[in-house]
Backbone as JSON, one array per atom type, in Angstrom:
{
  "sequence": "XXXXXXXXXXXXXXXXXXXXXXXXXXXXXXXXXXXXXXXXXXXXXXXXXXXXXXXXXXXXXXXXXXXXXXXXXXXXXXXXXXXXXXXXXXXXXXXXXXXXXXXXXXXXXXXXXXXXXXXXXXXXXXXXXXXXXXXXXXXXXXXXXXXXXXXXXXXXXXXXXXXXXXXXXXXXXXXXX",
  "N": [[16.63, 14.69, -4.75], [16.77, 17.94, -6.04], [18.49, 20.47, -6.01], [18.3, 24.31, -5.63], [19.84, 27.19, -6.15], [19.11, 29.67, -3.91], [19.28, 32.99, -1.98], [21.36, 32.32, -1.17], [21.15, 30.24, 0.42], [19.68, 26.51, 0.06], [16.65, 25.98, -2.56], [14.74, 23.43, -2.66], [13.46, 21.19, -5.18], [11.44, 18.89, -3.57], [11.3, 15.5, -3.22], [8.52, 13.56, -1.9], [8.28, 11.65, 1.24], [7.03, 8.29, 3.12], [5.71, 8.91, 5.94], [6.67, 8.56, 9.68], [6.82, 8.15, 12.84], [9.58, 8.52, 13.51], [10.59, 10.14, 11.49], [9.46, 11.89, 11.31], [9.54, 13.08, 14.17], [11.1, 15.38, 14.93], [9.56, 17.85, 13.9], [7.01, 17.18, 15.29], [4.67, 14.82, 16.15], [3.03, 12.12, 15.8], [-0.17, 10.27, 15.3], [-1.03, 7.45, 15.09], [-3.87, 5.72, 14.21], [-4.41, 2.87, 13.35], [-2.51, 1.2, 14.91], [-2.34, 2.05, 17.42], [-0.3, 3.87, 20.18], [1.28, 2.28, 23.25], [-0.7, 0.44, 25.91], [-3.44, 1.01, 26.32], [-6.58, 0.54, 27.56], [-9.52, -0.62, 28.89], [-12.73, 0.53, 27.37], [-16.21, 1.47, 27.36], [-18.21, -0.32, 28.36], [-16.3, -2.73, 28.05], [-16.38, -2.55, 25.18], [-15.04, -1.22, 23.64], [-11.22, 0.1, 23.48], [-9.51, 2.34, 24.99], [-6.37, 4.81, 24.02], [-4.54, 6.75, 25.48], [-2.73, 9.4, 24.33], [0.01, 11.5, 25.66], [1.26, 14.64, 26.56], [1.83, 15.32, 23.65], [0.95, 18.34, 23.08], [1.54, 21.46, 23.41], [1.49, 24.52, 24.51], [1.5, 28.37, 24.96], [1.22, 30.1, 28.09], [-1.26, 32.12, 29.16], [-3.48, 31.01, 26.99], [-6.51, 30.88, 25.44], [-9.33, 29.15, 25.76], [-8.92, 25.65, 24.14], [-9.37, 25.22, 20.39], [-11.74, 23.3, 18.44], [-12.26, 22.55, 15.38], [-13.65, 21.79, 11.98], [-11.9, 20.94, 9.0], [-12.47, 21.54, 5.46], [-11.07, 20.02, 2.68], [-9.91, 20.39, -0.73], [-9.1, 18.46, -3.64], [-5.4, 17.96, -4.31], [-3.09, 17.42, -6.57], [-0.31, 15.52, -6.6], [2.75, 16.09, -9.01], [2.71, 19.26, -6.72], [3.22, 22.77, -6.94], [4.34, 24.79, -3.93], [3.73, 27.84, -2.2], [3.47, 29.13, 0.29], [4.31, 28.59, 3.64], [2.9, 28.25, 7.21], [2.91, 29.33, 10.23], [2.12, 28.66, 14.0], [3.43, 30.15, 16.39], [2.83, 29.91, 19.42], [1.65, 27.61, 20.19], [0.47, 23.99, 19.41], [-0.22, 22.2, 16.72], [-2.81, 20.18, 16.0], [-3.62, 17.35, 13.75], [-6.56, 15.9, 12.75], [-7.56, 12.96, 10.74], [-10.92, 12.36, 8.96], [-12.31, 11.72, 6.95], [-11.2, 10.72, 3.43], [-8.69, 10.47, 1.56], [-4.9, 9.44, 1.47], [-2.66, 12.51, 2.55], [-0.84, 15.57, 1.93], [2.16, 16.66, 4.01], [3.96, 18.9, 4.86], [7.34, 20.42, 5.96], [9.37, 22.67, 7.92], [12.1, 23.64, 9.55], [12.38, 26.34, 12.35], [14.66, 29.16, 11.34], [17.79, 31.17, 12.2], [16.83, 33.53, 12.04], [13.83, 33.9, 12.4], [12.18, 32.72, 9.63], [11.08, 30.5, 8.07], [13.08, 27.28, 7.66], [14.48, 26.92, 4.77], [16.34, 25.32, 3.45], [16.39, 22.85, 4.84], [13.94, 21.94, 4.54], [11.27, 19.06, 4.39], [9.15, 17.05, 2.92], [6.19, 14.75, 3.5], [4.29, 12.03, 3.01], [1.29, 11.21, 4.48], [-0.81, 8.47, 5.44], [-4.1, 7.62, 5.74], [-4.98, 7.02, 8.36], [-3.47, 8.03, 9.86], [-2.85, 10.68, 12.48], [-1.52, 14.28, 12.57], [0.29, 16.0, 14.77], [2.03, 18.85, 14.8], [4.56, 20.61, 16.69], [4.75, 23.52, 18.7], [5.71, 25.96, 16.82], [6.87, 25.25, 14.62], [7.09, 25.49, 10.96], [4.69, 25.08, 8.3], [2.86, 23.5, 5.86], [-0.27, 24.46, 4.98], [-2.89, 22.25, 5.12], [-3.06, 19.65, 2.8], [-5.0, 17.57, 0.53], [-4.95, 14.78, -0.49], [-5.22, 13.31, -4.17], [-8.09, 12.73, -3.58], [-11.19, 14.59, -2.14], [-10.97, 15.61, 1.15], [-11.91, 15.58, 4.98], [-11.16, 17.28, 8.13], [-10.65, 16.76, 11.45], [-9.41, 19.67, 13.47], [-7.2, 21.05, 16.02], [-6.27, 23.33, 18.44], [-4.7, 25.72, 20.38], [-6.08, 29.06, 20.72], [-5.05, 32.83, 20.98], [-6.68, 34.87, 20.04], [-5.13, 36.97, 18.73], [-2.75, 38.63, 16.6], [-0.53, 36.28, 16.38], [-1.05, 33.84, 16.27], [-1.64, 32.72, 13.69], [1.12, 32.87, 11.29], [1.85, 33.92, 8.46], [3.91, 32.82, 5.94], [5.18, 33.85, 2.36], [6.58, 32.52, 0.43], [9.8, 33.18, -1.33], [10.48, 31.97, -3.58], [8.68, 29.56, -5.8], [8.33, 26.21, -4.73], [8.64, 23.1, -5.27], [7.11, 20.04, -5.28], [7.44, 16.85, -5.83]],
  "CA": [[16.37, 16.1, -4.51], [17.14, 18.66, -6.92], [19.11, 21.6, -5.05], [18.35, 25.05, -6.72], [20.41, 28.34, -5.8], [18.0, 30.3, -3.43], [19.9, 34.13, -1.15], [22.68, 31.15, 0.25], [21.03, 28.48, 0.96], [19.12, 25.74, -1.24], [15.58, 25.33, -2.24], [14.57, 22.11, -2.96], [12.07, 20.09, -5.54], [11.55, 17.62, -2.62], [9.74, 14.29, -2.86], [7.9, 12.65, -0.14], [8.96, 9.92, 2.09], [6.6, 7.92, 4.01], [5.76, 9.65, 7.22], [6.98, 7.79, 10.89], [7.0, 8.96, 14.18], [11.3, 8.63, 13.75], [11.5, 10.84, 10.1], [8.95, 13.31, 11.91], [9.7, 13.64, 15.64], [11.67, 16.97, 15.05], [8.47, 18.54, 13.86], [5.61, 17.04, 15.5], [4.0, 13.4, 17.0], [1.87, 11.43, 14.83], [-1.14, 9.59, 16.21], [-1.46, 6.14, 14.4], [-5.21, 5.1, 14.71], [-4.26, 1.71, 13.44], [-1.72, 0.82, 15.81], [-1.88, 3.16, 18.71], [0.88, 3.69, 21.2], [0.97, 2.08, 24.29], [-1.48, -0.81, 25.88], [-4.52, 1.39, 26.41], [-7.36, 0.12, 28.77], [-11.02, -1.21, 28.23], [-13.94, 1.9, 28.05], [-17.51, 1.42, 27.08], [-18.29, -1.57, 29.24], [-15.48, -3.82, 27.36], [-16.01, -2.8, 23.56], [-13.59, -0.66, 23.39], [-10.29, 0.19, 24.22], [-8.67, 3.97, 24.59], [-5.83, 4.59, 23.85], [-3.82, 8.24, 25.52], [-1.57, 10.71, 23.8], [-0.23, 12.61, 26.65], [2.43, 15.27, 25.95], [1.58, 15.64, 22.49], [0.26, 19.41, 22.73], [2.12, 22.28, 24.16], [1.1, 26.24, 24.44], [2.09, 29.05, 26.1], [0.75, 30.15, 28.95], [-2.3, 33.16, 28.92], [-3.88, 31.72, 25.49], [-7.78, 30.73, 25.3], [-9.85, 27.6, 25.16], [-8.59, 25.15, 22.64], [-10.44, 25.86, 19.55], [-11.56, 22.39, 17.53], [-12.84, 23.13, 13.74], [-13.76, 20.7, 10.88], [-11.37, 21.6, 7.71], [-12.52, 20.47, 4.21], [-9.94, 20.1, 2.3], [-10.29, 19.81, -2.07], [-7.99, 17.54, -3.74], [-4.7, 18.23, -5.52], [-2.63, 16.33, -7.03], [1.45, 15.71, -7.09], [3.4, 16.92, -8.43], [2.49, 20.51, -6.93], [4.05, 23.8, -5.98], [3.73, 25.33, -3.13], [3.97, 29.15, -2.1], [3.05, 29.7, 1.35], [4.54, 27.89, 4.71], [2.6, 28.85, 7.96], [2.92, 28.71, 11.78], [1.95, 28.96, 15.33], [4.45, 30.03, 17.4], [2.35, 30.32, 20.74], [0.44, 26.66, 20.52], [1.03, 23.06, 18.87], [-1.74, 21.84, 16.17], [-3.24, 18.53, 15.63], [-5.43, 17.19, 12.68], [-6.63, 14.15, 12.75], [-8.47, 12.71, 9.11], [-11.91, 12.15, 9.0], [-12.65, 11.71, 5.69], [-10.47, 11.55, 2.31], [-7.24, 9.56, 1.39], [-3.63, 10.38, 1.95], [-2.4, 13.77, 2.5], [0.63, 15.55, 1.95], [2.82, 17.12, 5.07], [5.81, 19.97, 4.38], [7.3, 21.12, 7.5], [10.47, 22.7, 7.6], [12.45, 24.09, 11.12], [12.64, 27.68, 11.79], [16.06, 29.39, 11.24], [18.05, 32.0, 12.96], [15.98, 34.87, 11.65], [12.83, 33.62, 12.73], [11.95, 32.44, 9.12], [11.13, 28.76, 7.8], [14.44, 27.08, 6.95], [14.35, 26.52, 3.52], [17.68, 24.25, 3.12], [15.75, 21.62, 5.54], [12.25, 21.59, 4.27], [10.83, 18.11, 4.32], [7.74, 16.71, 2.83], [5.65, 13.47, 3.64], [2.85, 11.36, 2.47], [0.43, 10.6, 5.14], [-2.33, 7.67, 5.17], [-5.39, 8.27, 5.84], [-5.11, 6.82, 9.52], [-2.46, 9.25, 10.72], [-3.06, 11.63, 12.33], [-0.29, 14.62, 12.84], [0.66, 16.92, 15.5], [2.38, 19.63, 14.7], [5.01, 21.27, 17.63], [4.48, 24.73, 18.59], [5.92, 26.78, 15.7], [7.31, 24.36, 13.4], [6.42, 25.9, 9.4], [4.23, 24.01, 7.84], [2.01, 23.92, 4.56], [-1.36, 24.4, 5.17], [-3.37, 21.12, 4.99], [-3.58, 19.0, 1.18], [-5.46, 16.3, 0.28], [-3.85, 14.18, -2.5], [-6.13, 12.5, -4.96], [-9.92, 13.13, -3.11], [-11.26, 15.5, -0.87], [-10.78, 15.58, 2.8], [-12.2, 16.01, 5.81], [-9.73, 17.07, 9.13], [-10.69, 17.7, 12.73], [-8.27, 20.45, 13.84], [-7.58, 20.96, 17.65], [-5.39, 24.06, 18.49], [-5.79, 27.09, 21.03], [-5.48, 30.63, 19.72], [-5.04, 33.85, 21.94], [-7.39, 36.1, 19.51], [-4.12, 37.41, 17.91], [-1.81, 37.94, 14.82], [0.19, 34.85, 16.24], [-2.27, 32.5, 16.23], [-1.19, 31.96, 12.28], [1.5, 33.52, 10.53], [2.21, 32.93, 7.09], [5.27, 33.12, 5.29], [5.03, 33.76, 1.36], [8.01, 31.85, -0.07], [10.1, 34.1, -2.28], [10.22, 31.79, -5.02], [7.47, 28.35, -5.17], [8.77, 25.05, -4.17], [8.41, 21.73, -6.37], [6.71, 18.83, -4.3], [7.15, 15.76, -6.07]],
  "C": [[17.13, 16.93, -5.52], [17.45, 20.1, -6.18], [19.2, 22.81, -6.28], [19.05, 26.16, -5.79], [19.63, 28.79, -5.27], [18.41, 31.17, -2.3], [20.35, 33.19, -0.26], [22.34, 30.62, 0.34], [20.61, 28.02, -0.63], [17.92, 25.83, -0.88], [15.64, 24.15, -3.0], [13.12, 21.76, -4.0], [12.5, 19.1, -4.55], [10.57, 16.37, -3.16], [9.5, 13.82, -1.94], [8.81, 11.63, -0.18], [7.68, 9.78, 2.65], [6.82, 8.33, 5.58], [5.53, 8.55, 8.3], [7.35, 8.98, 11.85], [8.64, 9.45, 13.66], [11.21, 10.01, 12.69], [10.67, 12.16, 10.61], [8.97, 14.1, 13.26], [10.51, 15.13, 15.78], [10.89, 18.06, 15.06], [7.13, 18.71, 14.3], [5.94, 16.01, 16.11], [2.88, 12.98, 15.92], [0.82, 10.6, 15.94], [-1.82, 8.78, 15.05], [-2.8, 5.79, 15.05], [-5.48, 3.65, 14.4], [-3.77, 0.75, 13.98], [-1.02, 1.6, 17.06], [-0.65, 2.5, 19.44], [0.43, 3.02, 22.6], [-0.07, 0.82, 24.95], [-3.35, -0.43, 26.16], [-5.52, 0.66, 27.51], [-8.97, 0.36, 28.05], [-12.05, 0.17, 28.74], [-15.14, 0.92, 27.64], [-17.8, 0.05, 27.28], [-17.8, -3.11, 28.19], [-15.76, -4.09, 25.8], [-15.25, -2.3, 23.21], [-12.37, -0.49, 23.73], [-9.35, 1.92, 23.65], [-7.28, 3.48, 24.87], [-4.8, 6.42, 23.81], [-2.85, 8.59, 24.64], [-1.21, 11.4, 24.7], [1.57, 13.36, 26.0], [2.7, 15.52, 24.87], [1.02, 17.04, 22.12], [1.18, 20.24, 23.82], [1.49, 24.09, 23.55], [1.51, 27.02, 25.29], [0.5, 29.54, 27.21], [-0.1, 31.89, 28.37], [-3.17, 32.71, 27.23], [-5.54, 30.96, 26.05], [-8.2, 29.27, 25.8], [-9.11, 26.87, 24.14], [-9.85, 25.44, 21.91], [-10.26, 24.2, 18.46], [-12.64, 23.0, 16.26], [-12.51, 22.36, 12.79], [-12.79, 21.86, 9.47], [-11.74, 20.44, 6.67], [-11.89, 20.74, 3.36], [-10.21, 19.61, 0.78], [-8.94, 19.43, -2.15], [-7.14, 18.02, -4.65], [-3.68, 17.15, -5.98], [-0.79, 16.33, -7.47], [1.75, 15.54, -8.68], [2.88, 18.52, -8.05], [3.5, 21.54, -6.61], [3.8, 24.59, -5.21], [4.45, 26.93, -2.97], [4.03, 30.06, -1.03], [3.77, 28.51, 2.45], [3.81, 28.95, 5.74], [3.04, 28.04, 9.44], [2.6, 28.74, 12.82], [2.34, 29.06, 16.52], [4.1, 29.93, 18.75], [1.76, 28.86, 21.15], [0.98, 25.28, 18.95], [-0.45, 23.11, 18.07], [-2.03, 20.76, 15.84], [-4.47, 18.38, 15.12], [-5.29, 15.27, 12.25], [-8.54, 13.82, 11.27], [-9.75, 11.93, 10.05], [-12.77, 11.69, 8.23], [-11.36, 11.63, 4.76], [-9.64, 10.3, 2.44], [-6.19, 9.86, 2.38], [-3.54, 11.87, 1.79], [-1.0, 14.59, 2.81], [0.93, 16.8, 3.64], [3.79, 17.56, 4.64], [5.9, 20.64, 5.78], [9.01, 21.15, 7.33], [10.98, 23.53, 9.43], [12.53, 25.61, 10.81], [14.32, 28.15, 11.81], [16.27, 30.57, 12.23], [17.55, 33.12, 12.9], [14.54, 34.75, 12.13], [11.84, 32.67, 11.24], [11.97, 31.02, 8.58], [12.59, 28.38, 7.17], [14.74, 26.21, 5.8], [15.12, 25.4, 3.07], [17.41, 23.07, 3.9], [14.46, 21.29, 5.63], [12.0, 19.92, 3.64], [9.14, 17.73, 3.89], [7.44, 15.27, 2.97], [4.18, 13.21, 3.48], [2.51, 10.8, 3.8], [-0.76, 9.66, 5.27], [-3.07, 8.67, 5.89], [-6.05, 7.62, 7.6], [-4.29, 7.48, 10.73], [-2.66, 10.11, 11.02], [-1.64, 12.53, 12.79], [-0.13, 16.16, 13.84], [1.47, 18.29, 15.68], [3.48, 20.93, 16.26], [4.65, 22.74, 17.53], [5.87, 25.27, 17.84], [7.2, 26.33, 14.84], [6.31, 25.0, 11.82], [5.89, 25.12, 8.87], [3.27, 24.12, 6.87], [0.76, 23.62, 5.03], [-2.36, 22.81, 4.52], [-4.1, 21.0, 3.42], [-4.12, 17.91, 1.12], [-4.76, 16.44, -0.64], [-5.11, 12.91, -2.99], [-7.87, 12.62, -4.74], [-9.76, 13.88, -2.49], [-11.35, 14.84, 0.43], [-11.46, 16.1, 3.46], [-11.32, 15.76, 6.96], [-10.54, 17.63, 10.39], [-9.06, 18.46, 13.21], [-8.46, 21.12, 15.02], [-5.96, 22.45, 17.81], [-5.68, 25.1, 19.83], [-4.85, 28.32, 20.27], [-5.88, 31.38, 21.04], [-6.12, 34.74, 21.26], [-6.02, 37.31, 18.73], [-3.59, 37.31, 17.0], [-0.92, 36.64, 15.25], [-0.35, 34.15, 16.35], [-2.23, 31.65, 14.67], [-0.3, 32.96, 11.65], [2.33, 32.94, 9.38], [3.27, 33.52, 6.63], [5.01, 32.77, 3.62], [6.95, 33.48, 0.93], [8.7, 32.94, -1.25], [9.97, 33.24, -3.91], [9.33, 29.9, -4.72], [8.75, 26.93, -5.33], [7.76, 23.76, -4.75], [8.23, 20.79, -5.49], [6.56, 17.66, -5.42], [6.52, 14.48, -5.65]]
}
């Protein structure tokens, strides 16, 4: 990591790590489709087998329907820089690949101001069987493909309000290796 001067704290050129439940549980829940959790139980008269997530989604109370919506996602390519962190303080979000390769994940905690906390921003490379959950209002870079385009189902609920996404323009851009 390369630590740059940034009003007291540090920003960071970060590079990925390989994304695990352990290096991401602060920010989210992943949902491995290659090795689900748990022992699941036989559906569709014994070809398949489901396999729950429970407790993986949290919202506050008074917000809507969940709202699911296909995102297609063009491809970029590391190293990039990013400029924007966003969040949803009212409702958790989960996107699960559909299409595409790996894809990168930046998610940083919020700080005592309410703003993303720059001096603990983390990024991770995701396969293309992960999917990732997102806690309610954890900062987080709006969804990248790396190398092809993507396709993401995205499962969230929104109230019809400005908190339903609010973005944070970084004062100065951030080096993703």
């Amino acid at each position: 990591m390369n630590d740059l001067n940034f009003k007291g704290s540090f920003v960071k050129s970060i590079t990925t790590s390989k994304i695990t439940q352990n290096s991401f549980s602060e920010f989210g829940n992943i949902i491995d489709t290659s090795n689900p959790t748990g022992e699941g139980f036989s559906v569709n008269e014994g070809r398949g087998k489901r396999f729950n997530y429970p407790n993986i989604f949290d919202h506050k109370n008074g917000m809507n329907d969940p709202e699911i919506s296909i995102y297609q996602i063009k491809p970029s390519t590391l190293p990039v820089e990013i400029a924007i962190l966003e969040q949803h303080p009212d409702t958790s979000q989960l996107f699960l690949p559909i299409t595409g390769g790996d894809y990168l994940v930046v998610v940083a905690p919020t700080n005592s101001d309410g703003l993303p906390d720059i001096s603990n921003i983390k990024a991770f490379i995701a396969p293309p069987d992960i999917g990732i959950s997102y806690h309610q209002g954890i900062w987080h870079l709006p969804m990248m493909s790396l190398e092809k385009a993507g396709s993401f189902a995205m499962l969230m609920w929104e109230s019809g309000t400005n908190n339903d996404c609010i973005i944070h323009h970084l004062v100065e851009k951030i080096t993703i290796l």
